[in-house]
N, C-alpha and C positions, 0 to 999 in steps of 0.2 A: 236679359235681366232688367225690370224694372226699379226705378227710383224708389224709395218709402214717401210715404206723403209724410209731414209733416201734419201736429195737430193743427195749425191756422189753416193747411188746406185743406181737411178735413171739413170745415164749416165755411171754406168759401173766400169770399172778400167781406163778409159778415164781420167776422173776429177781427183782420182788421182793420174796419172801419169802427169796432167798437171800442178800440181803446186809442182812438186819432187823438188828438188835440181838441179837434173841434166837437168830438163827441165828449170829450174830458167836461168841457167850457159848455156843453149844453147840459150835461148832470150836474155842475156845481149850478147853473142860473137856477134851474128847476128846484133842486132839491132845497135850496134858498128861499125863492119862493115861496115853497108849500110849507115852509118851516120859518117861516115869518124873518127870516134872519136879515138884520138891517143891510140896506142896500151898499155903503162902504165896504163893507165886509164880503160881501159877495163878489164886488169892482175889483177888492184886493188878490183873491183869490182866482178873478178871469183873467187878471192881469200877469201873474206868476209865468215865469219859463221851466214849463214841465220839464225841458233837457236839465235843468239844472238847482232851481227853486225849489223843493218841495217844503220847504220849511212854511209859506203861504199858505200852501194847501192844508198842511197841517195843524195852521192855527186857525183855518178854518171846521176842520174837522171835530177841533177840540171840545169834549163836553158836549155832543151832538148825536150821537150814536151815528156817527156815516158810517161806511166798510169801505173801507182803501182801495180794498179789490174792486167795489162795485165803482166807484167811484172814477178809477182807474182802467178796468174792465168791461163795465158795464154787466156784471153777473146777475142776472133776476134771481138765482138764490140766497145770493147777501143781500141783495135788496129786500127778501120775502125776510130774512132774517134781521133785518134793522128796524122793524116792524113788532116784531116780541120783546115785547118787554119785560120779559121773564132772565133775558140777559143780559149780562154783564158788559161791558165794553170797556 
């Protein structure tokens, strides 16, 4: 009788590597960037302890349209989705 896989084995070392720390800290620099957002604020926010901090992140997030999940996850469909601005956040 075999094991079940698990969904993270299902896609590998991909999943995760997509919601490392260091993949966390390379979506807030970028998405920072592309969204002009002042450089403090970006610092504040690489600087945060994702074990324990999210309140940084959050005030990063604030009034921005990010997705938590993308953010968190790295999902390209909340990403395709923070991109319409037909919605709400």
């Amino acid at each position: 009788m075999s094991r079940k896989q698990t969904r993270a084995e299902d896609f590998g070392p991909y999943s995760a590597a997509a919601g490392s720390k260091e993949a966390i800290r390379a979506r807030i620099a970028l998405i920072g960037r592309e969204r002009g957002i002042p450089q403090e604020e970006i610092d504040q926010a690489l600087a945060a302890d994702f074990d324990r901090d999210y309140a940084a992140i959050l005030k990063f997030m604030e009034g921005r349209r990010i997705s938590m999940h993308w953010l968190l996850t790295g999902d390209l469909q909340c990403l395709k989705l923070m991109r319409q601005p037909e919605l709400t956040w």
